[in-house]
C-alpha positions as CSV (number, residue, x, y, z in Angstrom):
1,X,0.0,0.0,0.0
2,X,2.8,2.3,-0.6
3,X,2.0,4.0,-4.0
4,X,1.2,7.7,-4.5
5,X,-2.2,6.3,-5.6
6,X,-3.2,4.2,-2.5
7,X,-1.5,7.0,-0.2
8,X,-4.5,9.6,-2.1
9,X,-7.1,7.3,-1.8
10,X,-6.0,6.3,2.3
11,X,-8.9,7.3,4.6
12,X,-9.3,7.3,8.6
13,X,-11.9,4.9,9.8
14,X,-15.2,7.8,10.9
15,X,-16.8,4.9,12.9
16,X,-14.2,3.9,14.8
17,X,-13.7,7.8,15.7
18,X,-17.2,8.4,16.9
19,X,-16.9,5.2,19.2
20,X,-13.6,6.0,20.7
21,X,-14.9,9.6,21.1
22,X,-18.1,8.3,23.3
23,X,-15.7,5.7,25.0
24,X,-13.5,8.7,26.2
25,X,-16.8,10.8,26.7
26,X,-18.5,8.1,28.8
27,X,-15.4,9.0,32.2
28,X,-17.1,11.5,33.7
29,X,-19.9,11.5,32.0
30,X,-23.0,14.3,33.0
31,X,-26.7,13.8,33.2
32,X,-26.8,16.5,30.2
33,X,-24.4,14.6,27.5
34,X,-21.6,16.1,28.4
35,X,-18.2,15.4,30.2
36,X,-16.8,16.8,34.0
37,X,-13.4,15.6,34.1
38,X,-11.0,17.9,35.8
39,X,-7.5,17.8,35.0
40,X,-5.8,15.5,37.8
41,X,-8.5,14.1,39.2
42,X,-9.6,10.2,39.5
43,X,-11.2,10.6,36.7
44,X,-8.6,12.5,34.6
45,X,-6.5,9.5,35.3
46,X,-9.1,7.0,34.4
47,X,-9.4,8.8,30.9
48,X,-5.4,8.9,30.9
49,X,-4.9,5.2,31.5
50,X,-7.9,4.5,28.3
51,X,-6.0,6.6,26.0
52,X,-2.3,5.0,27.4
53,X,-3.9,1.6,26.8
54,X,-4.7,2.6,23.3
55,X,-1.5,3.4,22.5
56,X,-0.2,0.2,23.2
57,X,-2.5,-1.5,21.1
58,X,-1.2,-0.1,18.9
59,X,2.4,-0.8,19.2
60,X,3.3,2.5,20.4
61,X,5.4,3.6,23.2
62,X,4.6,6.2,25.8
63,X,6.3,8.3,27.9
64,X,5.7,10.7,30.2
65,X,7.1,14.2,31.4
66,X,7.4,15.9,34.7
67,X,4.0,18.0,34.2
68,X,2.8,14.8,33.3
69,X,2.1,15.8,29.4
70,X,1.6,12.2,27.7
71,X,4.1,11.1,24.1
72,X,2.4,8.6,22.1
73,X,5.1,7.4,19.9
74,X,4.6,5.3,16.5
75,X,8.5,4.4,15.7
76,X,9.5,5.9,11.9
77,X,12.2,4.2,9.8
78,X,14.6,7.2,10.6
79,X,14.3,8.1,14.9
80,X,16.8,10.3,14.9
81,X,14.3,12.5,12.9
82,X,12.4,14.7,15.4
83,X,8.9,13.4,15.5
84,X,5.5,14.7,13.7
85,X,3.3,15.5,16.8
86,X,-0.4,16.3,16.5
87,X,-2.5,16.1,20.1
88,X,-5.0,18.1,22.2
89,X,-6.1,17.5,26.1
90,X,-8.4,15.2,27.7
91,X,-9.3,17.5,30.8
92,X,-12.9,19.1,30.5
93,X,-14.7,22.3,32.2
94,X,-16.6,21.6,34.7
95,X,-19.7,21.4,32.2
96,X,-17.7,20.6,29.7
97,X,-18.4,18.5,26.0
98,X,-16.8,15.7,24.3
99,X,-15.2,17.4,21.5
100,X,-13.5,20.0,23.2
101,X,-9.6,18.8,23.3
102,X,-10.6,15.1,23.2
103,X,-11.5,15.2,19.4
104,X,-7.7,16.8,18.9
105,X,-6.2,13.5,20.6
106,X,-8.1,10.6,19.4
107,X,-8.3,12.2,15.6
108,X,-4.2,11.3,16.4
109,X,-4.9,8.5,17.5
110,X,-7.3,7.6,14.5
111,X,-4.4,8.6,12.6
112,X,-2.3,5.8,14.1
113,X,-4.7,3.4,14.0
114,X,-5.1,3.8,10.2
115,X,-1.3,3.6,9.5
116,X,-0.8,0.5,11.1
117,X,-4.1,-1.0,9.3
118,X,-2.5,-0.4,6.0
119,X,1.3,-1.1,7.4
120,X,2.2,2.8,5.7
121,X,5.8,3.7,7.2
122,X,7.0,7.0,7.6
123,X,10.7,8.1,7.4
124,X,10.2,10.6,10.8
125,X,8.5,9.2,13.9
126,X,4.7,10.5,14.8
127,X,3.2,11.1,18.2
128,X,0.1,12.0,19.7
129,X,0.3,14.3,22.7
130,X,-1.9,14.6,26.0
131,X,-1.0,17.9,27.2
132,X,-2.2,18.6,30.9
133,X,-4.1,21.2,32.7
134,X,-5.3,22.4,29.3
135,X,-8.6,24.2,30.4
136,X,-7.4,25.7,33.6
137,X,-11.0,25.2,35.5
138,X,-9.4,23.3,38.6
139,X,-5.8,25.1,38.4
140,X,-4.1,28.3,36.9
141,X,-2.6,28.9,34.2
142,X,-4.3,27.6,31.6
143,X,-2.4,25.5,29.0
144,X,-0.3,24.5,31.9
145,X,1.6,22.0,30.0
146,X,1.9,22.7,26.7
147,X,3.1,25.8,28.7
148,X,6.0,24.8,31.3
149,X,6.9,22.0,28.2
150,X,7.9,25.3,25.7
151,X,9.1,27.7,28.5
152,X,6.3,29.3,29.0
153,X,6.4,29.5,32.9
154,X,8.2,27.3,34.9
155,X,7.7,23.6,36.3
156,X,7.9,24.8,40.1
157,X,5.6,27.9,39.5
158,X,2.9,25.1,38.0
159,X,4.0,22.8,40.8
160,X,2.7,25.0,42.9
161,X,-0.9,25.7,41.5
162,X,-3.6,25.2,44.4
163,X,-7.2,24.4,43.4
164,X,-10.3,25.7,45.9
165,X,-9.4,22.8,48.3
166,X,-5.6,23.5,48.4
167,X,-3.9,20.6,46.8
168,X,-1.5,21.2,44.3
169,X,-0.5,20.4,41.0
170,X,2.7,18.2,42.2
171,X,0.9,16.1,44.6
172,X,-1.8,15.4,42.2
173,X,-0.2,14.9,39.5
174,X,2.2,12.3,41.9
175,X,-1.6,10.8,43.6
176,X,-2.8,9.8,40.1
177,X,0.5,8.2,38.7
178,X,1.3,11.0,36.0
179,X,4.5,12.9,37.4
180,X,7.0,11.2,34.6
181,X,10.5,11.9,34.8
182,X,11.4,13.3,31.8
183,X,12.5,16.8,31.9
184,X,9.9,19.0,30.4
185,X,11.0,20.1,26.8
186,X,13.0,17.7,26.8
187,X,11.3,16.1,23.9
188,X,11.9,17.1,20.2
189,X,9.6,17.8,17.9
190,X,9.8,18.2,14.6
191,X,6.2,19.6,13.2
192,X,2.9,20.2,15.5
193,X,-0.5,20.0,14.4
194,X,-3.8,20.2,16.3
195,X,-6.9,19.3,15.1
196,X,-10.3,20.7,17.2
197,X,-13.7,21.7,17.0
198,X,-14.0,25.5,15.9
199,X,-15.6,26.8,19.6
200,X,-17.5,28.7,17.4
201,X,-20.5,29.4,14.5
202,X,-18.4,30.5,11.7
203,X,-18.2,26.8,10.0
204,X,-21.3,26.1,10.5
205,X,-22.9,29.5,9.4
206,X,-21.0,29.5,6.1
207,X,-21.8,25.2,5.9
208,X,-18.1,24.9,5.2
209,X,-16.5,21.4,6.5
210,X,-12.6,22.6,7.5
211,X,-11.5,25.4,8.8
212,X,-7.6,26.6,7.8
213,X,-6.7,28.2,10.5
214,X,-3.6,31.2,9.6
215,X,-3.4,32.5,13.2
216,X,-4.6,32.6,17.3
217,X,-5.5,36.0,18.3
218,X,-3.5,37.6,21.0
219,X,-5.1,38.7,23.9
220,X,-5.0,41.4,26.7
221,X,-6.5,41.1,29.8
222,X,-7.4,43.9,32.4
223,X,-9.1,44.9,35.9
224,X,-10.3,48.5,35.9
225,X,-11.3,49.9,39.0
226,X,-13.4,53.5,39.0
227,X,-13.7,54.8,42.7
228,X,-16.6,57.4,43.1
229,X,-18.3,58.1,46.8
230,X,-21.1,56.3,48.4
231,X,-24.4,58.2,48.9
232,X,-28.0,57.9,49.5
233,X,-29.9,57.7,46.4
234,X,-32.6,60.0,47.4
235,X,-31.6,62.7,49.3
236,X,-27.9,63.1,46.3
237,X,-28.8,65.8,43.6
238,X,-27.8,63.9,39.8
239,X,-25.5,66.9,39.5
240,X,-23.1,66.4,42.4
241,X,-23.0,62.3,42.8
242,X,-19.7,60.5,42.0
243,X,-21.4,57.9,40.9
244,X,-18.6,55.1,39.7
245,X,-21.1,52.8,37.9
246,X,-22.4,55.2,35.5
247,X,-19.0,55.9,34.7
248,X,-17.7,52.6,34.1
249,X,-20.6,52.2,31.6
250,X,-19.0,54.9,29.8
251,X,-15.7,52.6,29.8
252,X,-17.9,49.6,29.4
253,X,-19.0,50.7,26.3
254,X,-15.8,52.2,25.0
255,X,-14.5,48.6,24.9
256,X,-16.9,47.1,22.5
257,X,-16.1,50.7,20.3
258,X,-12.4,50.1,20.2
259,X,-13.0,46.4,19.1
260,X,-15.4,47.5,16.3
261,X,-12.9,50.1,15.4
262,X,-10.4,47.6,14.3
263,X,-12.3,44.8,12.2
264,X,-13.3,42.2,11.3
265,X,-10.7,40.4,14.6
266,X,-11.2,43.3,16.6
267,X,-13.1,41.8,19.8
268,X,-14.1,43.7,23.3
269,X,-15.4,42.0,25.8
270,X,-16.6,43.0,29.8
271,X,-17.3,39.6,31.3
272,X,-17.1,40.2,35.0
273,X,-18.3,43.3,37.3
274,X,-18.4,43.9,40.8
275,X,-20.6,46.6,42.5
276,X,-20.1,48.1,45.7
277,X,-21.6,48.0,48.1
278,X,-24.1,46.6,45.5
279,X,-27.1,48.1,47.4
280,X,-30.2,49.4,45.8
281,X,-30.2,52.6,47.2
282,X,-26.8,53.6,47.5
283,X,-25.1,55.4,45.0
284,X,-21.7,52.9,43.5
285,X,-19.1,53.8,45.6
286,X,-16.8,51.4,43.6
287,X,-17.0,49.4,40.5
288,X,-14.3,46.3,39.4
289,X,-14.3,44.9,36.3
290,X,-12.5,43.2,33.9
291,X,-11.7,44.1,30.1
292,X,-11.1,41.4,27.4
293,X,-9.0,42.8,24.0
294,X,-8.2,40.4,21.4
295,X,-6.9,41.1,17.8
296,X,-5.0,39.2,15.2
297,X,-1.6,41.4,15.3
298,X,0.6,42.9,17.9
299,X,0.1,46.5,16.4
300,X,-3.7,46.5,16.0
301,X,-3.8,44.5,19.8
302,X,-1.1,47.8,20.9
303,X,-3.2,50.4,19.0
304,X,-6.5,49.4,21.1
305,X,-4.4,49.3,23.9
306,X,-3.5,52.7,23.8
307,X,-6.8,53.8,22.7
308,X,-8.0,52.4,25.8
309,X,-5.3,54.1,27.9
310,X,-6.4,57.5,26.3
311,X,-10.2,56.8,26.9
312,X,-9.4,56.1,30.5
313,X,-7.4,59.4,30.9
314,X,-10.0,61.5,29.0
315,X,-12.7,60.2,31.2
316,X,-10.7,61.2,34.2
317,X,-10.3,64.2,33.5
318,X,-14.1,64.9,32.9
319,X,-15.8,62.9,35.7
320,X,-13.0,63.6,38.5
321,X,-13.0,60.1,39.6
322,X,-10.3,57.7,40.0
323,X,-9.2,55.2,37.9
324,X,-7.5,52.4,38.3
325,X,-6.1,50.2,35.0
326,X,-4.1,47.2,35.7
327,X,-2.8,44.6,32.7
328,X,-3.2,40.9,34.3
329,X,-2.4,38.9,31.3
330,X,-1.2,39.3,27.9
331,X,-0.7,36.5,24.8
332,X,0.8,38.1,21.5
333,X,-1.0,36.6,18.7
334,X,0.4,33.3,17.0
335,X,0.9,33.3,13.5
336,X,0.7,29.5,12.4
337,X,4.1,28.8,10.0
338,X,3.0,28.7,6.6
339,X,4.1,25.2,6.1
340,X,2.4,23.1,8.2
341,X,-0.5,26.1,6.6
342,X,-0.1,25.1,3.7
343,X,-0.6,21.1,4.3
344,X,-3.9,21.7,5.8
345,X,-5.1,23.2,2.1
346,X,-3.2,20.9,0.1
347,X,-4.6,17.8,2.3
348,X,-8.2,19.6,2.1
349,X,-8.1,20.5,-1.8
350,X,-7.0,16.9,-2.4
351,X,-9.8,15.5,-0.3
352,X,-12.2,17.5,-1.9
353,X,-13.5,19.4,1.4
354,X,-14.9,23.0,1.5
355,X,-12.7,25.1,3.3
356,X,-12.5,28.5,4.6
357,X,-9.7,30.6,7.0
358,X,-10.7,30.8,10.4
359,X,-8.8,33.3,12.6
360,X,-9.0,31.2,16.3
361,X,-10.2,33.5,19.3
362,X,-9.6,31.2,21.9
363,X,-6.3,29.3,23.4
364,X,-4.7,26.2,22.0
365,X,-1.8,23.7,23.1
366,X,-0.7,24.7,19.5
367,X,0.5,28.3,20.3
368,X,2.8,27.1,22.7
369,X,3.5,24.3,20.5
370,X,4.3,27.0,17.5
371,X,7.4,28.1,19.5
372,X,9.4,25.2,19.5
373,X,8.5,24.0,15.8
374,X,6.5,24.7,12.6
375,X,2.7,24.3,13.9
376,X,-0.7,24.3,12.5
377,X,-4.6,23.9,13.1
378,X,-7.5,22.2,11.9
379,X,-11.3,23.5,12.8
380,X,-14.2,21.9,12.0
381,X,-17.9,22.8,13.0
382,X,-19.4,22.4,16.4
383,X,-23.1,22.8,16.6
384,X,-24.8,26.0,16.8
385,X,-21.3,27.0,17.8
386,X,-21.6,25.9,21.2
387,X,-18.7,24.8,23.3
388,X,-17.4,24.7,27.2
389,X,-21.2,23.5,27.9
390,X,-22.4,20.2,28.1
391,X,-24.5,20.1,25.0
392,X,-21.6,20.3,23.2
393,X,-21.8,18.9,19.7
394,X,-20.3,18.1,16.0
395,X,-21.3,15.7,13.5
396,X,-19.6,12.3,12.9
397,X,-19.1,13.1,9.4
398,X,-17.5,16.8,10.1
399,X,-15.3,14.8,12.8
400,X,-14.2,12.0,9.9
401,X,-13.4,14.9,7.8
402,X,-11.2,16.5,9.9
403,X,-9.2,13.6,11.0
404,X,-8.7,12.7,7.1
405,X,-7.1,16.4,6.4
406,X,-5.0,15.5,10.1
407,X,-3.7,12.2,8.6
408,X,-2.6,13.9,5.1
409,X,-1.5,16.7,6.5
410,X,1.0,15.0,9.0
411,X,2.2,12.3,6.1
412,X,3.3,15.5,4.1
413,X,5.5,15.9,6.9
414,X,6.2,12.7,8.0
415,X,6.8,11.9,4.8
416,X,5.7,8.3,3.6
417,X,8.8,5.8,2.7
C-alpha cells in the first residue's frame, strides 16, 4: 500500500472515531451529554490510562514528562528525525463537551490506527500528545503543560498551583501516577498539528466542513477599577453624585467601540463586574471589572491598547474620579508557519473538502507548540457553535473529515517511505 495512488485514496476509519470519542466521553460523564473531568482528578486519570492503553495496542510507546504531558510514539524508519506531533487534552470544564480537546487526541490516535491497518511507514517518527491542565478550570494557568513544556512559565511555578481545596499540582499529579520523569522540553519535535472543533458558529454559518486556520488572536487582559463616593440615592442631587457605575458604563462601552474600530478580529469584551456595596439605594461607591481585547496582530492589539489608555485618561479628566487600570495577562498573537498552513489546504483540496480561514479567538496547546516548531490547526464545526457547555456537539461526518485532512496533513510531513 505504498503507492502515491493508495497513499491519495487512504482514509481514517469515521466509525471507529465516533466510538472511541463516546468511550473517552462516557469518564465523567454528566446527566446533560456532556463530560466533568477535571484535570488530575480520578477521573482525569481514568481517561489517561484509556488513552495510554490505546496506545499500546497499537504498538506505540509512551512516555511521560514531569507536568505529566503524555508522548504517544509510533517508531519511523529514521528516529533520529524529530517526530510529527499532533494532540490536544483530555481534561474538561466543569460542564464541559466531548469534543473540546478530546477530538484533537483521538483524531491522532485515529491517525495511528489507520497507518498500522494499511502497514504505511513514515521516514520521521509520529506522536500524539496529552498535554495537561489544558482548560485551567481546577488550576491556573491555563495551558499548563503545553506551557512549562515550551518555557512558558516554569515547572515549580505550576508545581505550585492550588485548586479551591488547596492541593497542588505536584501532589496530584504524583496521587494519580502522572508525574513522569522526563524533563519538560525535553522532547523534540519536529512539526505540531492540532486538530479541534472551531468553539465557534463561523463553519457552520458558512456550511463549510474545514477550517484553515492562519493564526490565534493575542489577547490582553485587564481589571479597571473606577472609585466614586457612596451616597444615599434620594436625598444626592444627579449633579453632584460620583457615581462610579455610570462611569464605568461609559468605559464599558468604549470597549466594544475600540474592538469594532479595528475589524473584522477586533473583539471587546466585559465579562465580570463587581458593584459596591451593591445596594439598591446607594449610589456605587466602587465598581471592578474586567476588560477582554483580542486582535490578530501585535500592532492593532497595541493600537486598542493605547486607545484604551487614552479613553481612561479623557474620562478622568471629565468625571473627576479615580481610575485604576491594571494589565493581568497578555498572549501576542500566534501566527501559524506557513508550512504546516499550507498542508492543511493541500490535504483539504485533495480531499475535496470546502474550506474557509478561520482566525481562532480562543487558546490552544498549539501556540505554545508554535514556539518550539513549525505548527498548525484544523477546525471543523461544532453545533450552533456551542462549546465549554455540556450540549456540546459536532457531526460524525465533520469529525471524519477532519481527522482525514490531520492524517494527510501530518504524512506530508512525515513523509511516507
Amino acid at each position: 500500500m505504498n503507492t502515491k495512488t493508495s497513499i491519495t485514496n487512504l482514509r481514517i476509519d469515521g466509525k471507529r472515531l465516533w466510538n472511541s470519542l463516546m468511550e473517552l466521553g462516557a469518564i465523567g460523564a454528566t446527566p446533560k451529554g456532556g463530560v466533568c473531568r477535571l484535570a488530575l482528578t480520578d477521573l482525569d486519570r481514568q481517561g489517561r490510562d484509556l488513552v495510554s492503553s490505546w496506545a499500546k495496542q497499537e504498538g506505540m510507546s509512551v512516555t511521560v514528562d514531569q507536568i505529566g504531558n503524555i508522548f504517544m510514539r509510533r517508531a519511523g524508519r529514521n528516529n533520529d528525525l524529530p517526530p510529527v506531533v499532533t494532540g490536544s487534552h483530555i481534561d474538561t470544564q466543569p460542564t464541559g463537551g466531548k469534543f473540546d480537546g478530546n477530538y484533537g487526541v483521538l483524531a491522532g490516535m485515529e491517525v495511528i490506527r489507520t497507518l498500522n491497518q494499511h502497514n504505511i511507514q513514515t521516514e520521521a517518527p509520529i506522536e500524539v500528545a496529552v498535554w495537561t491542565n489544558e482548560e485551567g478550570s481546577r488550576f491556573v494557568p491555563v495551558m499548563m503543560g503545553s506551557g512549562v513544556f515550551c518555557g512558558a512559565f516554569t515547572l515549580e511555578h505550576a508545581y505550585s498551583a492550588t485548586d479551591v481545596d488547596g492541593k497542588n499540582v505536584r501532589d496530584e499529579l504524583a496521587r494519580i501516577g502522572y508525574i513522569g520523569e522526563q524533563k519538560c522540553g525535553d522532547h523534540p519535535i519536529g512539526a505540531y498539528y492540532e486538530a479541534h472543533i472551531e468553539q465557534g458558529p463561523v463553519l457552520e454559518n458558512a456550511d463549510t466542513v474545514i477550517g484553515v486556520v492562519p493564526a490565534v488572536l493575542g489577547l490582553s487582559w485587564y481589571d479597571c477599577t473606577v472609585t466614586g463616593f457612596e451616597s444615599h440615592a434620594g436625598p444626592t442631587p444627579m449633579e453632584i453624585r460620583k457615581d462610579a457605575l455610570q462611569v464605568s458604563t461609559y468605559i464599558m462601552q468604549e470597549v466594544v467601540a475600540i474592538a469594532n474600530r479595528y475589524p473584522p478580529y477586533g473583539r471587546g469584551t466585559v465579562g465580570q463586574v463587581q458593584v459596591m456595596p451593591n445596594s439598591r439605594n446607594v449610589i456605587p461607591g466602587q465598581v471592578k471589572f474586567s476588560i477582554d481585547l483580542r486582535n490578530v496582530s501585535d500592532e492593532t492589539l497595541n493600537r486598542m491598547h493605547e486607545d484604551l489608555l487614552a479613553y481612561l485618561e479623557q474620562t478622568r479628566q471629565k468625571t473627576g474620579l479615580k481610575i485604576e487600570l491594571e494589565r493581568v495577562s497578555y498572549f501576542p498573537p500566534c501566527p501559524f508557519h506557513p508550512d504546516c498552513v499550507g498542508e492543511v489546504r493541500n490535504a483539504s483540496a485533495m480531499l475535496g473538502y470546502a474550506t474557509m480561514d478561520v482566525v481562532s479567538g480562543a487558546g490552544h496547546d498549539a501556540i505554545y507548540a508554535a514556539r518550539l516548531a513549525p505548527a498548525g490547526m484544523i477546525f471543523v464545526p461544532c453545533k450552533d457553535g456551542v462549546s465549554h457547555n455540556e450540549i456540546e456537539d459536532a457531526k460524525p461526518e465533520h469529525l471524519e473529515a477532519g481527522a482525514n485532512v490531520l492524517l494527510h496533513a501530518m504524512l506530508a510531513s512525515a513523509k511516507v517511505v
